[in-house]
N, C-alpha and C positions, 0 to 999 in steps of 0.2 A: 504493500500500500504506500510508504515512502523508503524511498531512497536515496540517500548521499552519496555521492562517488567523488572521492578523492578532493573535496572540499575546500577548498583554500582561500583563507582571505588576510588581507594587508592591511591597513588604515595609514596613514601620512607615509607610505612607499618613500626612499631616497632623502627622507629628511632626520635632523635628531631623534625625530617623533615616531620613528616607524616603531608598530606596534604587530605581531603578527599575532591576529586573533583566533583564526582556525588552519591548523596544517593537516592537510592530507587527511581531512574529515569523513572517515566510511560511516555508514549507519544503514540499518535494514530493517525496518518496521513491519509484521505483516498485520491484517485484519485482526481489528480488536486487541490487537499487541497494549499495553498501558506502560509507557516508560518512565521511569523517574531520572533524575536528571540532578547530582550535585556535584561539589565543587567551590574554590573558592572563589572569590571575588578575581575578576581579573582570567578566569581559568573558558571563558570562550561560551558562558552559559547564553548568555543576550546573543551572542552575537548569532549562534546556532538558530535562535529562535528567528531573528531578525531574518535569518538564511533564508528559512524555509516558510515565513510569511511573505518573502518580497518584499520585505524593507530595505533592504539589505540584497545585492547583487553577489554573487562569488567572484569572484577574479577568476579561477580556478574550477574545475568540477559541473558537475550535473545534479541536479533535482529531480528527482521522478516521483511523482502524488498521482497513485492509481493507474502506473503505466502509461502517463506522459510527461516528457518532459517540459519542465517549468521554469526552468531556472532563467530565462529571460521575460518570463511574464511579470508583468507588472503588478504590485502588492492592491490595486484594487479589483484587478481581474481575477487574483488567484483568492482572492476575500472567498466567491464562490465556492471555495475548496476546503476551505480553509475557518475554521471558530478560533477566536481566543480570549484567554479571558487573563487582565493584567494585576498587579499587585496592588495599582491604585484602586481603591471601590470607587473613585471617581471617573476615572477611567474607562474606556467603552461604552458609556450611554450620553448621552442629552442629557441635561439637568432639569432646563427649562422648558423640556417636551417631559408629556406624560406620561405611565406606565403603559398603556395602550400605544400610545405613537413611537415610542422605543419600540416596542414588539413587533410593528408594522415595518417597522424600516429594515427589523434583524429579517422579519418572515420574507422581504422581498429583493432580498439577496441576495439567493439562489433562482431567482424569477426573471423573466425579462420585464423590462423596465417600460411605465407605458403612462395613461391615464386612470386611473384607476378611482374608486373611492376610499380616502382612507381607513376606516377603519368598519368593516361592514357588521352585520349584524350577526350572521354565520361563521365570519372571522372571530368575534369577540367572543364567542363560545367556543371557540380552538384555543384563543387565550388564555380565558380562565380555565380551561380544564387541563392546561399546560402550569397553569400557577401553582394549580392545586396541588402539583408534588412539591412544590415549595414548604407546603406546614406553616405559611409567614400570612396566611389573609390576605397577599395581593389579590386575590382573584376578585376580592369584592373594591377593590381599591383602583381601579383601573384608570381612572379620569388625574389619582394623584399623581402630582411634580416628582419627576423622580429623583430631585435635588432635596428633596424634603424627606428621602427616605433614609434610614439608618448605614451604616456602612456595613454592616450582615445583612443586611435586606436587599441593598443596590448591590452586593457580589454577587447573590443567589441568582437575581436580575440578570447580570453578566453572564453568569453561568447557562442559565437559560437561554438567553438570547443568543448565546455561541455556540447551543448546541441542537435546539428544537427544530433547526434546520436537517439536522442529520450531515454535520458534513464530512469529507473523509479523511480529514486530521482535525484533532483539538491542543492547542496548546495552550497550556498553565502554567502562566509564567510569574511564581511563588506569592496565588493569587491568594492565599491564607494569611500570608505573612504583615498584613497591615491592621488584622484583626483581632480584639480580644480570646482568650482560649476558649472562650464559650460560643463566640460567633465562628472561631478555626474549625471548630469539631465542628458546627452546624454544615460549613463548606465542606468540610470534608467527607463528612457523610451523605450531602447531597451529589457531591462529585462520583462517590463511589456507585450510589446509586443511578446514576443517569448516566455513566459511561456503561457500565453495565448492562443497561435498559436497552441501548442502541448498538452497542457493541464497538463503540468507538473507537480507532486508532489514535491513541493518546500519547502526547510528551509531555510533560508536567516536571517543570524547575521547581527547585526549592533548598530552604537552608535548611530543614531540619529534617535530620539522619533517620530519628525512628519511623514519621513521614514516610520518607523515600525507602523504608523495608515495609510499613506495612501498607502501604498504594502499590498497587498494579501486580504483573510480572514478570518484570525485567528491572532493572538498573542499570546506569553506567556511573563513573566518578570520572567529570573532567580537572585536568591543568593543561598548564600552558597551552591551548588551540586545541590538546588532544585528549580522546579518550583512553586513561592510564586503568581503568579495574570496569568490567561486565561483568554482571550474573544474568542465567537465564532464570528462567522461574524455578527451578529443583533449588540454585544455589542460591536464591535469593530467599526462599523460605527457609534456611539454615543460618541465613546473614543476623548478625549482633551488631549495632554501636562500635561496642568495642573491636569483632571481626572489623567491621570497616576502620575503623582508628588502625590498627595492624597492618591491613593493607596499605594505607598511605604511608605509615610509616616506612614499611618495608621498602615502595617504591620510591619514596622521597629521601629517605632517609634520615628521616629527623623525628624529633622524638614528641607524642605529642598528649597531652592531655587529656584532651574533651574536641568533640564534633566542632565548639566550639573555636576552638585553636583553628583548624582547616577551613572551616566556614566562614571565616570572619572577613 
C-alpha cells in the first residue's frame, strides 16, 4: 500500500546549513499495516511525514501509495490519498466554520469538486452517525464553532475528519502529544478503534515509547535520516521500554537512562 525507495533528502544543499534529513529511506507498508514511528528530535520523523504527504518533495527516490507513483504529485492532489491528523488540536480544521462545515469540506475530498449544497439533509445524518463513535455529543452539536471546542474534542474532530473518508494512508503525527492524559487515552482509544474499523494503512509518530509498543504492528526507531531498529508484529509484542532503551544503546553506543534521554 506504500512504499519508499531509496528516499533521500537535503535541506540548504552546498551551504554551512546543509542538513541531511532522510538517506536512503526504504519502507514497505502493506494493507492495514499500523506503524509507529520514534526517535529523536532531529532523527528525520517530520521530515518522513512531510515525504509522503507532499509537503515535502524527495531529491532522491520514489513514493508509491497503492501502486502509483507519487512522489511528484502535489500535496493537495495526493490530500485524496492521503488523512492526517497533527499535534496541534488546532490544527487541521476551520475554527471559524462549524462542526458541520469542517465535515463537509473533509467529506469532499475525495469527491470531485463542483456546485453542490453544502450541507444536505441526508449528509447530516452520515454526520452525526459518524460523531456518534466519538462518545463527545458532537453529533447533537453540529451548527457549533469549532474554535469553541475543547482540545480533546477538536483532535477526535481531526481524527474523524482524516479518516471517515477511508483513505489509503493515515498519518499521526504525535497527534496525543499536546493533550492532557485523560484527553491522550480518549485519542488513543478512539484511534485504535477507527483504524481498526477501516482497516487502515497507518504511520503514526510519536514521543512516547510504551505508545509506540502498545499501537499497531510494526515499529521502527529512526536517527540520523535512517531507520536504525524494526520489529515486525511477533517482535514487537515481546518489545519492553527498557528492550528499546538497549537497543539504542547498543547501536548508539551510549549509555542511556529513560525513553526520555532518546526522545528529547
Amino acid at each position: 500500500m506504500l512504499e519508499l525507495n531509496q528516499i533521500h533528502k537535503i535541506f540548504n544543499e552546498g551551504t554551512p546549513d546543509e542538513k541531511i534529513a532522510l538517506t536512503q529511506m526504504n519502507l514497505d507498508l502493506h494493507q492495514g499495516d499500523f506503524m509507529t514511528v520514534i526517535g529523536s528530535n532531529g532523527a528525520g520523523k517530520s521530515t518522513l511525514m512531510n515525504i509522503i504527504s507532499g509537503k515535502l518533495i524527495p531529491d532522491v527516490g520514489q513514493i508509491i501509495i497503492d501502486r502509483k507513483n507519487v512522489s511528484n504529485v502535489k500535496e493537495n492532489k495526493r490530500a485524496r490519498l492521503i488523512g492526517r491528523v497533527f499535534q496541534d488540536p488546532m490544527a487541521g480544521t476551520a475554527p471559524a466554520m462549524t462542526i458541520e462545515e469542517n465535515l463537509a469540506i473533509a467529506y469532499t475530498r475525495t469527491r470531485s469538486r463542483g456546485l453542490h449544497i453544502g450541507v444536505s439533509k441526508k449528509r447530516k445524518l452520515f454526520f452525526q452517525e459518524k460523531l456518534e463513535m466519538l462518545h463527545l455529543g458532537l453529533e447533537n452539536r453540529l451548527q457549533a464553532k469549532v474554535g469553541l471546542l475543547s482540545g480533546g474534542e477538536r483532535q477526535a474532530l481531526s481524527l474523524l475528519m482524516a479518516t471517515f473518508t477511508e483513505p489509503k494512508i493515515l498519518l499521526l503525527d504525535e497527534h496525543t502529544a499536546a493533550l492532557d492524559p485523560s484527553r491522550a487515552e480518549l485519542i488513543t482509544n478512539l484511534t485504535k478503534e477507527i483504524v481498526a474499523k477501516y482497516q487502515l494503512t497507518t504511520l503514526m509518530v510519536t514521543h512516547n515509547m510504551q505508545q509506540a509498543i502498545d499501537l499497531g504492528n510494526r515499529l521502527i526507531m529512526m536517527d540520523k535520516g535512517q531507520i536504525i531498529f524494526s520489529a515486525d508484529e511477533k517482535q514487537k509484542s515481546q518489545l519492553t521500554v527498557e528492550k528499546l532503551l538497549n537497543e539504542f544503546q547498543q547501536i548508539r553506543g551510549e549509555k542511556m537512562n529513560s525513553d526520555r534521554a532518546i526522545l528529547a
